[in-house]
LUMGU-964500 format. One record per atom (N, C-alpha, C): atom name; z, y negated, x; residue number from 1; residue in three letters. Coordinates in steps of 0.2 Angstrom, whole numbers, plus 2048, in hexadecimal, padded with zeros to 3 digits. Layout:
<nodes>
NODE atom  pz  py  px seq type
NODE   CA   Z   Y   X NUM  ala
...
</nodes>
This chain:
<nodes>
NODE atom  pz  py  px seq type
NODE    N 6FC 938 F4C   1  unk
NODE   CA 6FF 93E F4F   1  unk
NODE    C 6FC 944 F4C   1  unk
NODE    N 6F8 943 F47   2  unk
NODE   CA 6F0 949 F46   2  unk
NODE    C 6F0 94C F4A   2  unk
NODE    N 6EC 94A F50   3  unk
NODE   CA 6E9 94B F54   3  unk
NODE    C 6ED 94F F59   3  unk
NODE    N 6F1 94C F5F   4  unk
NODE   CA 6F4 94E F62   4  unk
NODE    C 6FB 950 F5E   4  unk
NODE    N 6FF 951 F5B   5  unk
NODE   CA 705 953 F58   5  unk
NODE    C 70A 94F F5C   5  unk
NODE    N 711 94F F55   6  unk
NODE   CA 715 94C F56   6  unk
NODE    C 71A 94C F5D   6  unk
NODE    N 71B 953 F5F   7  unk
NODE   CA 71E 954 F64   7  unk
NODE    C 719 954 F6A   7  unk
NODE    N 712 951 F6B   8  unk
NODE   CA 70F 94F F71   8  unk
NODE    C 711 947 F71   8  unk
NODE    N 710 946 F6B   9  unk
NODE   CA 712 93E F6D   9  unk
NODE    C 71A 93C F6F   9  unk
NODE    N 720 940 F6B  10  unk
NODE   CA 727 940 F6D  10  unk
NODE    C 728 940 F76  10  unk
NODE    N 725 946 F78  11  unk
NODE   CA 722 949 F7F  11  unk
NODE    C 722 942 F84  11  unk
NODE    N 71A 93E F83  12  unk
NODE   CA 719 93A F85  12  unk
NODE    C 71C 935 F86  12  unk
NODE    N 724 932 F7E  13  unk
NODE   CA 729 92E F80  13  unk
NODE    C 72C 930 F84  13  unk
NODE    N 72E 936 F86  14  unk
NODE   CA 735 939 F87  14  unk
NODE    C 732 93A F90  14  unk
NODE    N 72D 939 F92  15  unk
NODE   CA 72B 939 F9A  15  unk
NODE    C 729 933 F9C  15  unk
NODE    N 727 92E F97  16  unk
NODE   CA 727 928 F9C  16  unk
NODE    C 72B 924 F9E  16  unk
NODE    N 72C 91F FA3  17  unk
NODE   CA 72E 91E FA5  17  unk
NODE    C 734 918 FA1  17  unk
NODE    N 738 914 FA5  18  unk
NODE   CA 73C 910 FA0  18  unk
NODE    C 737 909 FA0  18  unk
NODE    N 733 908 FA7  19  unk
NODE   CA 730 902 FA6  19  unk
NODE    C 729 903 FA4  19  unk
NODE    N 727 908 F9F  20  unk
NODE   CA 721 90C F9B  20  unk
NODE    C 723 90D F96  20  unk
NODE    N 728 90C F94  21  unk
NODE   CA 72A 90E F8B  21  unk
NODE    C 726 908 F87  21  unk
NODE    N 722 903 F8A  22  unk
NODE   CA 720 8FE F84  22  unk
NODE    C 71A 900 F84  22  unk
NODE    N 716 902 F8A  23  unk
NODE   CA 70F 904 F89  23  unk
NODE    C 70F 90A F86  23  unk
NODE    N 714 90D F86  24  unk
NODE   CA 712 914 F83  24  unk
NODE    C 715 914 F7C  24  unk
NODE    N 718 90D F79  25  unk
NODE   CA 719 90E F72  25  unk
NODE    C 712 90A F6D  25  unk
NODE    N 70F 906 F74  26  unk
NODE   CA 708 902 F73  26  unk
NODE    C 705 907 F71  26  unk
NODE    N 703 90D F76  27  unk
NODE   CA 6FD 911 F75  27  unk
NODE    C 6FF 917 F70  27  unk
NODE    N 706 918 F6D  28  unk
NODE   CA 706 91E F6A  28  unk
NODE    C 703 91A F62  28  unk
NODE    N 706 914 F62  29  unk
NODE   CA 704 910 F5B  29  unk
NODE    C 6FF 90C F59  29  unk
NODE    N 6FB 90E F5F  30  unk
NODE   CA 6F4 908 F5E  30  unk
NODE    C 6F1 90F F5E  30  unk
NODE    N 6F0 913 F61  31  unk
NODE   CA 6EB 919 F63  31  unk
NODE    C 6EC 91F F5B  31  unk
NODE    N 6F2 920 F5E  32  unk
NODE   CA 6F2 927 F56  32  unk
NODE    C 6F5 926 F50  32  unk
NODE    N 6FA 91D F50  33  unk
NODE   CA 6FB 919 F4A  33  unk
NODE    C 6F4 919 F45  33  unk
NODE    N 6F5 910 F46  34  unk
NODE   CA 6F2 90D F45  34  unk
NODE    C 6E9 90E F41  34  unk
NODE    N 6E6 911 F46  35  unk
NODE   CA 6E0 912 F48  35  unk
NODE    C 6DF 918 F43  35  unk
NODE    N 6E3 91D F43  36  unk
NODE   CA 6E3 924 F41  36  unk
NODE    C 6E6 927 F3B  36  unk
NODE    N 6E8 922 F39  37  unk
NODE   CA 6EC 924 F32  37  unk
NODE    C 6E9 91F F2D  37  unk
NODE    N 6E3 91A F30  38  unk
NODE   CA 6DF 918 F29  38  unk
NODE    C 6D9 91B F25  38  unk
NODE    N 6DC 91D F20  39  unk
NODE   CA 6D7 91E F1B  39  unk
NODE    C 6CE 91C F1C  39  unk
NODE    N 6CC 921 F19  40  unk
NODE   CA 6C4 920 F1B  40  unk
NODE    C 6C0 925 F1F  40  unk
NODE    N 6C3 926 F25  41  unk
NODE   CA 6BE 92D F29  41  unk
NODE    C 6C2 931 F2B  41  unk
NODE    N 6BD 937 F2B  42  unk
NODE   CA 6C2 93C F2D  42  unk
NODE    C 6C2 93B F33  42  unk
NODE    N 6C6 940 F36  43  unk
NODE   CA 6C8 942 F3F  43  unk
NODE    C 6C2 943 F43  43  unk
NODE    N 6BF 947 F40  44  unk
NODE   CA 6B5 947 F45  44  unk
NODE    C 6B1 942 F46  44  unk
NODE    N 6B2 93D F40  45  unk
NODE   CA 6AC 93A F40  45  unk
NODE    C 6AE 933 F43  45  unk
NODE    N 6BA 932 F45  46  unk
NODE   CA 6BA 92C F47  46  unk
NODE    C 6BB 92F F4F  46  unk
NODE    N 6BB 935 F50  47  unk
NODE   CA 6B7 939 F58  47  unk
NODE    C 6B2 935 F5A  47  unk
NODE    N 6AF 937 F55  48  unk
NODE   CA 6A6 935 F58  48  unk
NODE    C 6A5 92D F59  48  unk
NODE    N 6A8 92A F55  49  unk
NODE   CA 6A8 924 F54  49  unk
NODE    C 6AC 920 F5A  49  unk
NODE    N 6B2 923 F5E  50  unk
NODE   CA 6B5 920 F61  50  unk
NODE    C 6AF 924 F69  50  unk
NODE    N 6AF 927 F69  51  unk
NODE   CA 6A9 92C F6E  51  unk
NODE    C 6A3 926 F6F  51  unk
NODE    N 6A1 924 F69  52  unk
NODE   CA 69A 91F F6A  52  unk
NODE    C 69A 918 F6D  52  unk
NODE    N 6A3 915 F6A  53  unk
NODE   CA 6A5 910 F6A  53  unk
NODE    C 6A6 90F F74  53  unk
NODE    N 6A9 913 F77  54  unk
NODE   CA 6AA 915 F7C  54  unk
NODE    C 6A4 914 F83  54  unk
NODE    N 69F 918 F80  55  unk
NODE   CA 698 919 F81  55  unk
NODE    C 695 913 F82  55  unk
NODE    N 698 90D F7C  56  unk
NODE   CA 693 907 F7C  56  unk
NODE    C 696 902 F81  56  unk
NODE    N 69D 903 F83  57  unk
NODE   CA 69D 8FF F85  57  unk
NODE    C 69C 900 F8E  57  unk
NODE    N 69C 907 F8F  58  unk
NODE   CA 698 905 F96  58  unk
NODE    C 69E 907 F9C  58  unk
NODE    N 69C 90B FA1  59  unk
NODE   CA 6A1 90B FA6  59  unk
NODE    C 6A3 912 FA6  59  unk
NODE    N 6A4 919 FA0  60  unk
NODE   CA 6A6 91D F9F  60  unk
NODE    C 69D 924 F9F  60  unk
NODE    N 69A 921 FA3  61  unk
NODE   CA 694 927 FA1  61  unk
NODE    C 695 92D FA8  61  unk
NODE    N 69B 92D FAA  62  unk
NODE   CA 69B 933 FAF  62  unk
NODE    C 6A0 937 FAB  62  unk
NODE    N 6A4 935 FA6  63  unk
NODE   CA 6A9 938 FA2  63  unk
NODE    C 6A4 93C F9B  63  unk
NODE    N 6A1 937 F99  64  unk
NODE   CA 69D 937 F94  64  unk
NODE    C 696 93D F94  64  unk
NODE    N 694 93F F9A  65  unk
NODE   CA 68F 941 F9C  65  unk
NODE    C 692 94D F99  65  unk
NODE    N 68D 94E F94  66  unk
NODE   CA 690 955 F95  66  unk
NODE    C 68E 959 F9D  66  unk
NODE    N 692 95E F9D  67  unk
NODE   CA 691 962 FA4  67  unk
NODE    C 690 96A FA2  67  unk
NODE    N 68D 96C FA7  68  unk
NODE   CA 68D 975 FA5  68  unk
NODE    C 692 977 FA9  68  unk
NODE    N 695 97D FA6  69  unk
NODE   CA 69B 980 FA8  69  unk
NODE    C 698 984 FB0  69  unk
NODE    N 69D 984 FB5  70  unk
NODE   CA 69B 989 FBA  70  unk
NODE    C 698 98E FB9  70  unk
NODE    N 693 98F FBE  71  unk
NODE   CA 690 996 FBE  71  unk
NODE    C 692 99B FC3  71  unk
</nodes>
């Protein structure tokens, strides 16, 4: 809850649906739980870390790709 804060994630119970409240108590506690409250790195470097992890696996390089803003 670092990251996005406690009332986004509240938010994101309170709109889903009733046959989505399990995915979404899946991804609130696997994603900003679990993962983000252990000990060890900070918040940038488990960024970069999920960024590359991402990257390797292939399929997101139109996401991944920087863009220059409109001119």
């Amino acid at each position: 809850m670092q990251i996005v804060g406690a009332d986004r994630v509240e938010a994101l119970h309170a709109n889903a649906p009733d046959d989505e409240q399990h995915i979404q108590r899946f991804l609130s506690s696997n994603c900003f739980g679990d993962h983000v409250s252990r000990a060890g790195l900070d918040v940038p470097t488990r960024e970069l870390l999920t960024f590359a992890m991402l990257a390797a696996l292939g399929g997101c390089e139109p996401s991944s790709k920087a863009t220059s803003p409109p001119t």
